[in-house]
Structures are given as C-alpha cells and as structure tokens.
KEBA-81673 format. One line per 4 residues: number of its first residue (from 1); their letters; for each residue x, z, y of C-alpha. Coordinates in Angstrom, 2 decimals, decimal comma, m for minus. Layout:
<recs>
NUM	A	X Z Y; ...;
</recs>
This chain:
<recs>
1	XXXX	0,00 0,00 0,00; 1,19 m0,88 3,20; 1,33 2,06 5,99; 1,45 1,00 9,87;
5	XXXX	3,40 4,20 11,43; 4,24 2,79 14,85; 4,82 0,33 17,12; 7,50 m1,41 15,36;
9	XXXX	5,63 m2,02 12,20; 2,71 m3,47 14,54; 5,45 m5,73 16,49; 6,64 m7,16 13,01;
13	XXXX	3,37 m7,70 11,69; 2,17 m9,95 14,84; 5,93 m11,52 14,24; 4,64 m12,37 10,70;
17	XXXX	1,54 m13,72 11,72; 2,89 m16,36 14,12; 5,17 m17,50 11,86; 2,38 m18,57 9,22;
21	XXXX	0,09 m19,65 12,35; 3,15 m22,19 13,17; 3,84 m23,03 9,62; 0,06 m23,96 9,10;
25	XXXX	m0,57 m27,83 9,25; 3,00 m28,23 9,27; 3,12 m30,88 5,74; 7,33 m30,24 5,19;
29	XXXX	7,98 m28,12 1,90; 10,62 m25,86 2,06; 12,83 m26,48 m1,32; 13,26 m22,51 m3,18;
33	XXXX	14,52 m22,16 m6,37; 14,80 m18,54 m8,46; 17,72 m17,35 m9,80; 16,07 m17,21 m13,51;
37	XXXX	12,77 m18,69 m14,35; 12,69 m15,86 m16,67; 13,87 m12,44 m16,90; 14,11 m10,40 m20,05;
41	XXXX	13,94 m6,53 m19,74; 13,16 m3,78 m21,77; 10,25 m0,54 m20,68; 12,12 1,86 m18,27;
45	XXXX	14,68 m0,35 m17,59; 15,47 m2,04 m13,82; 15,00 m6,07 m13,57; 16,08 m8,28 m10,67;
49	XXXX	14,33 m11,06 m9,39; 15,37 m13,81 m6,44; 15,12 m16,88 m5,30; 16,73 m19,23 m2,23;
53	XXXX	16,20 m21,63 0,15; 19,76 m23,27 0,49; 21,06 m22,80 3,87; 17,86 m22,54 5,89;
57	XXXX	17,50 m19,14 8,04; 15,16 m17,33 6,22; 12,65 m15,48 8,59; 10,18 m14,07 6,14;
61	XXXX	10,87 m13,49 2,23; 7,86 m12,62 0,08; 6,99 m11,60 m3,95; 3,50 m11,70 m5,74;
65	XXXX	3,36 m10,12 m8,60; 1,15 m11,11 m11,83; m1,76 m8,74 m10,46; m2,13 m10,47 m7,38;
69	XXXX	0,28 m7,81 m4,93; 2,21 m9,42 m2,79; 5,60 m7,37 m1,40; 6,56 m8,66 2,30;
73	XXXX	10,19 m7,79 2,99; 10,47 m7,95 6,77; 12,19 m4,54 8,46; 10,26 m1,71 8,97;
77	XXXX	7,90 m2,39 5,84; 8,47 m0,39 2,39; 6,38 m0,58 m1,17; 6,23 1,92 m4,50;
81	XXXX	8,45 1,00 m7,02; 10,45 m2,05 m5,77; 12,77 m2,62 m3,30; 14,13 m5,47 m1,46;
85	XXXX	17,73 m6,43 m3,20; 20,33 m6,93 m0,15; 22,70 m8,83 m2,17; 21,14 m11,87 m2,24;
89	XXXX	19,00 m13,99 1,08; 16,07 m13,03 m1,03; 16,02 m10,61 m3,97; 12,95 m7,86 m5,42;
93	XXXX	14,71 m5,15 m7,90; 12,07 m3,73 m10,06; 13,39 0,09 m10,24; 11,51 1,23 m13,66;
97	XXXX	10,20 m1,84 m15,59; 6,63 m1,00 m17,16; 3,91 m3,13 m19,29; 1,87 m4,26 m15,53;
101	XXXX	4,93 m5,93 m14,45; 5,09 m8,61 m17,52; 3,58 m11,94 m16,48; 4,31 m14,58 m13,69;
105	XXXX	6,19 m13,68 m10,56; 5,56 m16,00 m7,05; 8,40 m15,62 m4,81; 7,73 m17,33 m1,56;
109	XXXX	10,21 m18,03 1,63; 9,27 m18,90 5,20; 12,44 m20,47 7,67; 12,98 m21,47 10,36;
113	XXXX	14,02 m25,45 11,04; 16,72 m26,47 13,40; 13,66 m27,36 15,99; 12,17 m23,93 15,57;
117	XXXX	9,20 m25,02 13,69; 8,94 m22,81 10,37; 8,64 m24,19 6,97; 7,88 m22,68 3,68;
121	XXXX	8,03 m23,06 m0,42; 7,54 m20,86 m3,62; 8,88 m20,34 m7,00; 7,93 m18,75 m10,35;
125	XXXX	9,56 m16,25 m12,30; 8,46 m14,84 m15,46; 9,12 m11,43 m16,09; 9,29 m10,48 m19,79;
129	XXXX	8,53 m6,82 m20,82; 10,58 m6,60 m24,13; 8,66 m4,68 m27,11; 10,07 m4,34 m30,31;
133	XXXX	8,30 m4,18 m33,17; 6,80 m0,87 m34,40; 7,33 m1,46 m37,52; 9,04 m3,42 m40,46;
137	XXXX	7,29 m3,83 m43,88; 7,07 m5,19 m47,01; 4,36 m6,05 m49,53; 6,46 m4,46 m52,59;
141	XXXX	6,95 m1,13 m52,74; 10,35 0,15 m53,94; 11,11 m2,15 m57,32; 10,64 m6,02 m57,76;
145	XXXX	10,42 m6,75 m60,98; 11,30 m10,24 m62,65; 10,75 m11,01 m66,12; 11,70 m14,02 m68,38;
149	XXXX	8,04 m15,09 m68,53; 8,14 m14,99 m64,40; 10,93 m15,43 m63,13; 10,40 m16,20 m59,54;
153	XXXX	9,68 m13,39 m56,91; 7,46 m13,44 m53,41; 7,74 m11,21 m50,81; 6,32 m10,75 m47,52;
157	XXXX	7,62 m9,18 m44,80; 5,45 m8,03 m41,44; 6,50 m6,83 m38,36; 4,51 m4,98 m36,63;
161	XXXX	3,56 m5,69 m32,47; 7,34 m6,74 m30,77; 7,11 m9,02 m27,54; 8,86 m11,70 m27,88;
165	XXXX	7,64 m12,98 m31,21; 10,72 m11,65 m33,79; 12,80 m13,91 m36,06; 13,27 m12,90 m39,63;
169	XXXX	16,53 m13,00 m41,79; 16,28 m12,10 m45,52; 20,23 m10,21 m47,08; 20,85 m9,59 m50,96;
173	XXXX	23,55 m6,88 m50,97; 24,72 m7,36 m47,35; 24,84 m11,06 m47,93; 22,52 m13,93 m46,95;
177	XXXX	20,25 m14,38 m49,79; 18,94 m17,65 m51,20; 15,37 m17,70 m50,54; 12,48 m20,66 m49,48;
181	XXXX	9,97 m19,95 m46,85; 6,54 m19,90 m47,82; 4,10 m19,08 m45,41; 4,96 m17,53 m41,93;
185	XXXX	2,37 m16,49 m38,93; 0,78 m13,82 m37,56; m1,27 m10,87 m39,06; m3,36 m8,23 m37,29;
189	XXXX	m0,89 m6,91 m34,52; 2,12 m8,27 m36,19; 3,82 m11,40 m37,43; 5,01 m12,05 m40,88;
193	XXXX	7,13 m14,44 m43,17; 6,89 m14,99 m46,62; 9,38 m15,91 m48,92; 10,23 m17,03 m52,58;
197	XXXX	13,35 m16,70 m54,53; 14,62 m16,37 m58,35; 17,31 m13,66 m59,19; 19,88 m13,95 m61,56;
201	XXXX	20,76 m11,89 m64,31; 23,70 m10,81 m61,87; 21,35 m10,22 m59,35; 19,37 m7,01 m60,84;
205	XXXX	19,99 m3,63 m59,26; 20,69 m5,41 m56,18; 18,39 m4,68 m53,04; 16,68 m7,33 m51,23;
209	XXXX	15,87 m7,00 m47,66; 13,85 m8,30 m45,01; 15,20 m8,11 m41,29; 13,55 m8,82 m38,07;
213	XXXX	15,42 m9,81 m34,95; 14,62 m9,08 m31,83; 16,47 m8,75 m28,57; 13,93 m5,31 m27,58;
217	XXXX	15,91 m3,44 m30,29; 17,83 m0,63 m28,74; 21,42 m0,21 m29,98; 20,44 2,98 m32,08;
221	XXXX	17,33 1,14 m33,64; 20,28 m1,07 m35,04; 21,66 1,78 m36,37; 18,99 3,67 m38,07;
225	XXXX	17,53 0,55 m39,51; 14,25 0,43 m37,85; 14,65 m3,31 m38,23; 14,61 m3,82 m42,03;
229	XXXX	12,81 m3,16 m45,22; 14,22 m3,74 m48,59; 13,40 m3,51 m52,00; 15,84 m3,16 m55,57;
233	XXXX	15,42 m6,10 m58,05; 14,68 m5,85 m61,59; 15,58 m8,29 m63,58; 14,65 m7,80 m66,80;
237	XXXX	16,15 m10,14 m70,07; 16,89 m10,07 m73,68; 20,41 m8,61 m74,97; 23,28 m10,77 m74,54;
241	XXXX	26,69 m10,13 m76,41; 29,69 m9,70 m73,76; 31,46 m11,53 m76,05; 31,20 m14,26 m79,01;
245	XXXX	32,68 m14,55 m82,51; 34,24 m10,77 m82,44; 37,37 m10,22 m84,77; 38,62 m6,49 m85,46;
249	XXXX	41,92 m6,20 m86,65; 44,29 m2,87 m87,67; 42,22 m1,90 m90,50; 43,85 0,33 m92,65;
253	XXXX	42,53 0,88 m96,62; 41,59 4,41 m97,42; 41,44 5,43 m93,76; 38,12 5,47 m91,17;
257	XXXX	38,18 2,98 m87,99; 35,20 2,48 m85,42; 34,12 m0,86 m84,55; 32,38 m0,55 m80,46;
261	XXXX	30,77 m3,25 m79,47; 29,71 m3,74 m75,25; 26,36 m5,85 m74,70; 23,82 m6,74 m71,49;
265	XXXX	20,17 m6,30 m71,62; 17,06 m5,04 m69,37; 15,09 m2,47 m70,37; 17,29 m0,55 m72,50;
269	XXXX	17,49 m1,41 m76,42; 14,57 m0,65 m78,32; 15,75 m0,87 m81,84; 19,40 m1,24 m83,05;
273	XXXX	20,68 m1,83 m86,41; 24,04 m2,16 m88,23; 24,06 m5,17 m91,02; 26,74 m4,97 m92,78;
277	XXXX	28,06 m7,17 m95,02; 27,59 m5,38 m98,58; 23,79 m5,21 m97,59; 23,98 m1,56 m95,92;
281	XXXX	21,62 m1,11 m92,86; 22,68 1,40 m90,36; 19,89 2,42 m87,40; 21,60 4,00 m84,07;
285	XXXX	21,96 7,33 m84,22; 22,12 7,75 m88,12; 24,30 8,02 m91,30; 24,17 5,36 m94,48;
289	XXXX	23,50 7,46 m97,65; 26,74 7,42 m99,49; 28,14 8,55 m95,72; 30,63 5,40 m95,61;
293	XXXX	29,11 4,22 m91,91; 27,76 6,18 m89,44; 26,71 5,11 m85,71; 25,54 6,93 m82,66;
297	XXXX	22,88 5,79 m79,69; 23,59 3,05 m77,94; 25,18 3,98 m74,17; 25,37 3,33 m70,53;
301	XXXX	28,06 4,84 m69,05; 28,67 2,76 m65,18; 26,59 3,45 m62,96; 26,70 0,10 m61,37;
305	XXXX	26,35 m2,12 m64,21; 23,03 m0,32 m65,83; 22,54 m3,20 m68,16; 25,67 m2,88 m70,14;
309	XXXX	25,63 m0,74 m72,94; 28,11 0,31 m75,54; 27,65 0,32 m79,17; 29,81 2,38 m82,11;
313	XXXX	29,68 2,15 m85,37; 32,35 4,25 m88,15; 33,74 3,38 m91,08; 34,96 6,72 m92,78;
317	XXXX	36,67 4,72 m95,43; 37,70 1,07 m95,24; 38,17 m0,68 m98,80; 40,32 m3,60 m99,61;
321	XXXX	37,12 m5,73 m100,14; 35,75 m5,33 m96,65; 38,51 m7,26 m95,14; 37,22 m10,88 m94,62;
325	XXXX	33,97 m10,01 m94,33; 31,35 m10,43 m91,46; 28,76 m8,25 m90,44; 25,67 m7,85 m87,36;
329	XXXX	24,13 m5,83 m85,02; 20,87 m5,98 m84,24; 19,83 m5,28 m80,71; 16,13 m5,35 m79,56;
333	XXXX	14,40 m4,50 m76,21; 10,80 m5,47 m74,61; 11,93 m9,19 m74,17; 13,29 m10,09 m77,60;
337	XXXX	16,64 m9,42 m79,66; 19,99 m10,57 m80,68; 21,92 m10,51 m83,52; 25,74 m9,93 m82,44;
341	XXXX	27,84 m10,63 m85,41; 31,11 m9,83 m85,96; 34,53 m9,42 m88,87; 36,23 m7,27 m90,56;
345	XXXX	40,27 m7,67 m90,95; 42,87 m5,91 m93,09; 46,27 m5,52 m91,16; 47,69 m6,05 m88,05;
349	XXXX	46,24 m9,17 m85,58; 48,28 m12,58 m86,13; 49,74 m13,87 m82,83; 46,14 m16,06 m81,81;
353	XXXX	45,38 m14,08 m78,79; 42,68 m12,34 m80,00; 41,68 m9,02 m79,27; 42,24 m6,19 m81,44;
357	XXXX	39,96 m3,38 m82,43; 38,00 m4,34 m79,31; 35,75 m7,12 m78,01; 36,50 m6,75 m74,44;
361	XXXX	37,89 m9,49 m72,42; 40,73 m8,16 m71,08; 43,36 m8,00 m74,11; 42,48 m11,80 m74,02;
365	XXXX	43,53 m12,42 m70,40; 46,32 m10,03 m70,95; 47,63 m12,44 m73,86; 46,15 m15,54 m72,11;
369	XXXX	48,31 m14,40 m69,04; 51,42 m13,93 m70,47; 52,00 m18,26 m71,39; 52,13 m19,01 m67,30;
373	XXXX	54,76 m16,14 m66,42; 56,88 m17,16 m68,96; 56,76 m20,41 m67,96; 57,41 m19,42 m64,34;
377	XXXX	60,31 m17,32 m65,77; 61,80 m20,23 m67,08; 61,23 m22,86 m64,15; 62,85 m20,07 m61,85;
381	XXXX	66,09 m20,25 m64,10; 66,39 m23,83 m64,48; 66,09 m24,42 m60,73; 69,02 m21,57 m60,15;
385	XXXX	70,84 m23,04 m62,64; 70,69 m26,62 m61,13; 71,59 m25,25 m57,41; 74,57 m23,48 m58,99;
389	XXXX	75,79 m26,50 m60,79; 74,93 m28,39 m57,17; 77,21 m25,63 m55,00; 80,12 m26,21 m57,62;
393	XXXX	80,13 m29,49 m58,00; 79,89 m30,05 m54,00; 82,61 m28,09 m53,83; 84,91 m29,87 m56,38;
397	XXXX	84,03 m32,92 m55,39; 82,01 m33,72 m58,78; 79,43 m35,72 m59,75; 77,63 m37,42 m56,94;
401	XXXX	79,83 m35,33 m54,29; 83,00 m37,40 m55,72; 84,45 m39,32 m53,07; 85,73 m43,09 m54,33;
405	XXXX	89,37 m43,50 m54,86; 90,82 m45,94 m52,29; 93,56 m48,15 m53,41; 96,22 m46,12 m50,75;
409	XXXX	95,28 m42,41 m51,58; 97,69 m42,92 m55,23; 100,62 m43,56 m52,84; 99,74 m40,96 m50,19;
413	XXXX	99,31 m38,32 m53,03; 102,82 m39,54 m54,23; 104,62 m39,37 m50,65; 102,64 m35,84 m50,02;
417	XXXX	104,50 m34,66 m53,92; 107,64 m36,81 m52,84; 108,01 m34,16 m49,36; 107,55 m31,43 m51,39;
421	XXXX	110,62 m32,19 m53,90; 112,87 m33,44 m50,99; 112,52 m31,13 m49,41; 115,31 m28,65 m50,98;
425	XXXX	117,39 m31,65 m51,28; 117,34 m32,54 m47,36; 117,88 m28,75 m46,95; 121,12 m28,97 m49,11;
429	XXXX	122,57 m32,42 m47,42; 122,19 m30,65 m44,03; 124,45 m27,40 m45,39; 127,12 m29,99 m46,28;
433	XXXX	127,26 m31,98 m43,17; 126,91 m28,63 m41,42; 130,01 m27,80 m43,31; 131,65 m30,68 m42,88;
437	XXXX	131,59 m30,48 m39,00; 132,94 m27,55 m38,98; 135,77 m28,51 m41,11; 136,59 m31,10 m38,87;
441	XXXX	135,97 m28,85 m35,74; 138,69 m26,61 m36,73; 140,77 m29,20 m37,75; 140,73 m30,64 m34,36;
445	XXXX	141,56 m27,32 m32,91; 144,94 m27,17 m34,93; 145,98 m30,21 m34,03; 145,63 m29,50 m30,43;
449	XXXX	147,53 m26,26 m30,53; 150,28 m28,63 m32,15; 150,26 m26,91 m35,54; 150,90 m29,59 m38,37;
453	XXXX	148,39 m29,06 m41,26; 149,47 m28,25 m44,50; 150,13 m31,29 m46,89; 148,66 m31,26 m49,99;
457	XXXX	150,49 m32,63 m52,91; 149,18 m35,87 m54,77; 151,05 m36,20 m57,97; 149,64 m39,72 m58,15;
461	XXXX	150,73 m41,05 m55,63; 147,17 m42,55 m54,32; 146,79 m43,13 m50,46; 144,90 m39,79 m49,13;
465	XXXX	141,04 m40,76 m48,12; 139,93 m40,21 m44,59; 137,68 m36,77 m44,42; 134,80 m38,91 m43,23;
469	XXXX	135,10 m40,96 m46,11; 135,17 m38,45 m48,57; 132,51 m36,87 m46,32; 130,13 m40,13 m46,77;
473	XXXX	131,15 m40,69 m50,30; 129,75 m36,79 m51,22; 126,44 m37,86 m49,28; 126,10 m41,27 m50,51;
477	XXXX	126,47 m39,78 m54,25; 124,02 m37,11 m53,66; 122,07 m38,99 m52,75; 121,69 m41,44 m55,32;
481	XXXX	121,10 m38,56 m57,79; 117,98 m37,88 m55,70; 114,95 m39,71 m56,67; 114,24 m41,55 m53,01;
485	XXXX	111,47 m40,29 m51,27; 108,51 m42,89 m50,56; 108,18 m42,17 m46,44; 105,78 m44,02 m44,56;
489	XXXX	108,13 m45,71 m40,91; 105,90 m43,67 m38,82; 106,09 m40,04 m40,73; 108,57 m37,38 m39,69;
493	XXXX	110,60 m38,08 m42,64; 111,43 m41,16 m41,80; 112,15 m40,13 m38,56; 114,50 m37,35 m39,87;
497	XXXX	116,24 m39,74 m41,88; 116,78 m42,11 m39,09; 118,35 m39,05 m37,27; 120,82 m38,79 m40,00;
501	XXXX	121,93 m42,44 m40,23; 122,73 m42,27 m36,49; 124,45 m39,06 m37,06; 126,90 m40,98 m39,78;
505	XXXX	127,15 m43,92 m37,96; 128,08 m41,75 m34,89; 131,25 m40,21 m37,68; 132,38 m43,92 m38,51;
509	XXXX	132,62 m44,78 m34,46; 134,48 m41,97 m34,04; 136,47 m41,45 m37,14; 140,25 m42,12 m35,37;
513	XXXX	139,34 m39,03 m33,84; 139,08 m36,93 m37,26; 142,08 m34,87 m37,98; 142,36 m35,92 m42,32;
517	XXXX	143,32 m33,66 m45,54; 143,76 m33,65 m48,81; 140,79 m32,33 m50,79; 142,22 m29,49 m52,93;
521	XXXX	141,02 m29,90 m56,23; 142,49 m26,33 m57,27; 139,56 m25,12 m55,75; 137,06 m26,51 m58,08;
525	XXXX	137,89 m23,89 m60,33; 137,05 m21,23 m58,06; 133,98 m20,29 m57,80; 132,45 m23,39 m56,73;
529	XXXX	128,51 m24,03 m56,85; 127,81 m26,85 m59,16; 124,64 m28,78 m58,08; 122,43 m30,34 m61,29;
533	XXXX	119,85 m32,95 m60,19; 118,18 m34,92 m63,28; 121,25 m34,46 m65,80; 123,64 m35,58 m63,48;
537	XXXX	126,09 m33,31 m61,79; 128,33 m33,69 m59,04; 131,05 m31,14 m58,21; 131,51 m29,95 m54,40;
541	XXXX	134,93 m28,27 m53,06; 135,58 m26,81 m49,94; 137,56 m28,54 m47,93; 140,94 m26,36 m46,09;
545	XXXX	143,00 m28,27 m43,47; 146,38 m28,44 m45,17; 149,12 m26,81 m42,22; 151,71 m29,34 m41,75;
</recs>
C-alpha cells in the first residue's frame, strides 16, 4: 500500500503523472529487455528481477506482479516485502520468496528522449517458486520378486507435488540400471514413471531404486535420501553347479576324505541327496547304514552371495574299488533340481590342471596361471641374453659391429708392430754413436795438447782403418742384422732416420778432421757386451786413443 506522508511524495506523484500524460498518444515503443525471462527460486529464499532500456535516461521504473500490484520505484515511495535493487537502472529484489509471488512478472520503463518527449516499453519475467516433491514412492513394497516362469519386473515410481515437474533416473547398486519406460504422467498430486526390466541371476539381492530430480531439493534432502525409493530383487532359479565334470583326487585306501561341493540356487534347497556309485543314497543331514558316508545340511556361509551354498559329504573309509567311479548329488528347491555329478580318484592328481579335493575355481587359475609367467620368465632371459651378446660383441668389434678390413690396415698393423721392435734397436745405435763422439771428442783434445796417441800394434801388417770407418762399418752391420722397419716418408721414423743419415754424412765431410786408432782387440775379452739379434752376433769393443 502506498502511504502519502508529505509534500514530497505529493510532488513526485504529480511528476509521475505528467510523464504518462506526455507519453500518452505518443506511438514510439521504448525497447526493454529483462535480465532472465525466468527466475528459479526456492520458498524463503530472495530472487532478483530487472530489466533495461539500453542507454535511454530512465525517469520512471515500474513492476506488476502476477496479482495485479504494481511497485513504482520513484524516490520517496516504499512497498512491503520488495525493494528497489540499486545495482542495476532497473532492478525489484524479492526479500523472502513465498507461493503468491510464482507467476508472470511485468516490468515496465518510462524515459525520457533526447527531445524531452517520454517513451515507454515492458517485459515479462516469470518467477518460479521451486517445490520439491513431498514424497518419493514405489508400487512394491520392500522385495521384487522374479521367477523363471516371470521373469520380467514393473515398477512404478510417483512423486509426490514438486514444481517444476521432476525427472526420474532408475540405479541398480549405485549404477545406472537397464530398464524401458513404460508409461509416464501424472497421478493425483504427483507425477510418475513406470518402468520394465529383467534381472539376472547376478542381479538378485541387489536393490533397485527409483530417483527423482529436481532442482527444489535442498542440499540435505540429497543427503537423507528424500529423493529415492528402492526396492531388493529376488531372483529366484533352479540350482546350478559352480562347476562341471568335478574330479577329487588324494584318496587314500583305508582312510576317510570329504568330498564339498559349492552350488547357486534361489530359495534355498529343498531336498538333497548323495548317489553314490555302489547304489547308496545319502539325504543331507544323515548317516548311510553301514556308517561308510555321512553328510551334513547344506550351507550358506557369505553374506553377500546368499545363493551359494556348500555341500559335504564323508567317506569314513575309502576302498580300492571306489577309485574310478562317479557319483551325484541331488539338489532340489521350489523351481526344479539338478543332478551335480562328480569322481572318485585313488592317488595323487596327474599334472592336467585340475583341481584337487576341491571343485573351486581357483586351483584351476592358479595352475592355468602359472603357463604365461613362465613364459614371461623365459622371454625376459632371452632378451638379456641377446643385449649382453649385443654389448660384447659392439665392443669387440664382432658380428655386425666388425668393421671391413681395408687393403692398407695389414701394412699399418705391420709398421705399428715394426716401431715397437725398433725401437730398442734405434735406442742401442744411438748409445754407440753417442760413444763414438765422444771417442773422437777426446781424441781431438789430445791431439791439440800435442800428446801423440798411443800406437797400437798390428802384427799383420794391414793399413789401420779410419775411426769413422770402423765407426760406419759397426752401424752398417748392425744394422743389417735388424729386420728393416717398414716407415711410411711422412712418419717420425722416417724422419728420425733421415736425421741420422745427415748425421753420418756430416762424419764422412768431416772425417780429415778425426784424430784415428787402432781398435784394441784385447779388449774383446774383457767384459764386453755381446749383442744377439736373430742368431747373428756381432762383437763391440771400446775404442781407447792409443798415446803416441
């Protein structure tokens, strides 16, 4: 309700009324367009409506809501429950959101043109009052049964009340479940869906349930599951053997074994009866009457797998003629029976893979499992053995790592074993020239002091032989009883060599300078180093300037 308290409010409203006196038989539209044609909000909560007009200067902005109320924001004027939303040219903000405010919003702007004549326009906005459903349902209570003779289920799920109309999901366990829509619409106060599916075997004990979706659900409705209904499945069947063609093993003569046997059905067995092969029928729970076989109930002992059960059956004392043999059990529930059979062996289990003393599956994947590792096993090997063989031979130089022989590496090998072998030679021809010099150095020496070196006698009567000569000849014969080095012209060797040929040619030039003596041959006998080099052996001496 509006409330006039002054003279201001009376100045604005005569402001508003000339505006919509100069506005009317004016035919331009003023272009406004809301924020959100629709706004979604849940009871209680605060909701935000507005609208604009581009950049026209907005004189008057205006709301109606679905009841027919229109809100006038101009200064000085105030309603219950809303308030004009300063963040935007023209905004209403809905404090406390309640069922009256759901339905059609106008909001209408009046501006003012460049030429001062005002113009107006309007927009809807839908407000949404979000209601979720009171309740989630379905037309099964607690079990669903399914039976061989019927083996498809229907359910129906309603949702009670829940603005806007919910969606509905349908889980098996937590997952998405298979299921086909059959009929969907709405009931009473509510809406419903109705579906059709057809459990497996697998499937029983499992729950089934219904959700609806809605965005009114609170965060702790999500929680506390106020959206979904669910029911357990029960899918009933005739016993099934866990496993075919059973073989028990590790019977011993003379001595009692127990034969268990694991099997599936829904409801629980009936009836169950040993068979065995010498004609001897054994009910569960009881004692053949010459007390060879006894067997107990049948059992279920996991709680989530309530359709397997566990059968035993004693034999106090196994005879040689019960190996071989094959026997039954006899299981019966509401839905039919089966007739699990099953043999008798003497002796330990042959290496087949089969299980022993046991039906259950996993001695066979155990054994099943063991062909791949080794396999693995032996793959891993081969491939370390092949990158060993690879690392060697790379570095030997082997196999495909060999690097082809060219027709010059022979002789390079040759000059390489050549330098090592001369080597001890060159050393030795370097001590005699060495000596040699210095011979002749000293000699030179006495002469120039003017002492006359000593003759030495020569029985023979021979001329005497220069020193250089005798010098060269030494050399020359050494080294002939070297094998010759193979020395390529531009190698160091050679280069050495060529430094030694000047050095002789150098003695020849200057041989009138060399002071000469005999060669004592007394002093071969003393002491002198005898050089062998391939069976041959040539005799040094010392050589003493003779005084004069």
């Amino acid at each position: 309700m509006v409330k006039f308290v002054g003279t201001m409010e009376i100045i604005s409203l005569a402001l508003l009324m000339s505006v919509i006196f100069a506005v009317n038989g004016n035919d331009d539209v003023l272009g406004v367009s809301a924020a959100a044609s629709t706004v979604s909000v849940r009871p209680g909560e605060q909701a935000k409506l507005s609208c604009n007009a581009g950049q026209e200067d907005i004189i008057v902005c205006a709301f109606t809501n679905p009841s027919g109320t229109q809100h006038i924001f101009i200064e000085g004027l105030s309603f219950d429950g809303v308030e004009r939303d300063n963040d935007v040219p023209c905004g209403l903000v809905i404090n406390s959101v309640t069922d009256n405010d759901a339905g059609n919003w106008k909001c209408s702007i009046t501006a003012r043109k460049e030429d001062g004549k005002g113009v107006s326009g309007s927009d809807d906005i839908s407000v949404v009052v979000l209601k979720a459903p009171s309740s989630v349902s379905l037309n099964v209570d607690g079990i669903l049964t399914v039976t061989p003779e019927q083996t498809d289920a229907t359910v129906r799920c309603t949702a009670e009340g829940g603005e806007p109309v919910p969606s509905f999901s349908w889980l098996l366990d937590g997952a998405p479940a298979s299921v086909q829509v059959v009929d969907s619409g709405e009931q009473d106060n509510g809406h419903f869906q109705e579906v059709s599916m057809t459990p497996t075997k697998a499937d029983n004990g499992k729950t089934l349930e219904c959700v609806a979706n809605s965005e009114a659900y609170k965060p702790e409705d999500l929680e506390n599951g106020l959206n979904k209904a669910g029911v357990q499945l029960n899918v009933e069947y005739t016993p099934e053997p866990q496993k075919d063609d059973l073989k028990f093993y590790g019977m011993s003569v003379g001595k009692p074994t127990e034969i268990e046997i694991k099997f599936r059905l829904n409801p629980a067995p009936s009836n169950m009866e040993w068979v065995m092969a010498d004609g001897t029928r054994v009910p569960q729970g009881s004692e053949s009457n010459d007390g060879k076989y006894r067997a107990t109930l049948a059992t279920s002992e996991d709680a989530d797998e309530p359709d397997l059960h566990t059968a035993m059956l004693t034999i106090n004392d196994v005879s040689e003629k019960d190996g071989g043999t094959t026997s039954s059990l006899v299981v019966t529930n509401a839905h039919g029976e089966a007739t699990i059979s099953f043999q008798i062996e003497i002796g330990a289990k042959p290496p087949t893979g089969e299980d022993v003393l046991s039906e259950g599956p996993e001695a066979l994947d155990d054994e099943a499992g063991t062909g791949p590792v080794i396999a693995i096993i032996i793959i891993i090997l081969l491939v370390i053995v092949v990158i060993a063989v690879a690392v060697v031979a790379r570095s030997q130089g082997l196999l495909c790592f060999a690097v082809p022989v060219k027709g010059g590496e022979s002789d390079e090998k040759e000059k390489t074993v050549d330098k090592e072998e001369g080597s001890d030679t060159e050393s030795a021809e370097e001590t005699v020239v060495a000596e040699g010099m210095a011979a002749k150095d000293q000699a030179d020496t006495e002469t120039d002091a003017g002492a006359a070196p000593a003759a030495t006698p020569n029985p023979a009567g021979k001329p005497r032989a220069s020193l250089n000569a005798q010098m060269t000849s030494l050399l020359t014969a050494f080294k002939k009883a070297l094998p010759s080095p193979r020395k390529s012209a531009g190698s160091p060797e050679s280069e050495e060599v060529k430094l030694k040929d000047s050095e002789e040619k150098d003695l020849e030039k200057n041989k009138d300078d060399i002071v000469y003596a005999d060669l004592d041959k007394t002093a071969l006998s003393d002491g002198n180093t005898t050089v062998t080099v391939e069976d041959e052996k040539t005799e040094y001496a010392e050589i003493k300037p003779s005084n004069l």
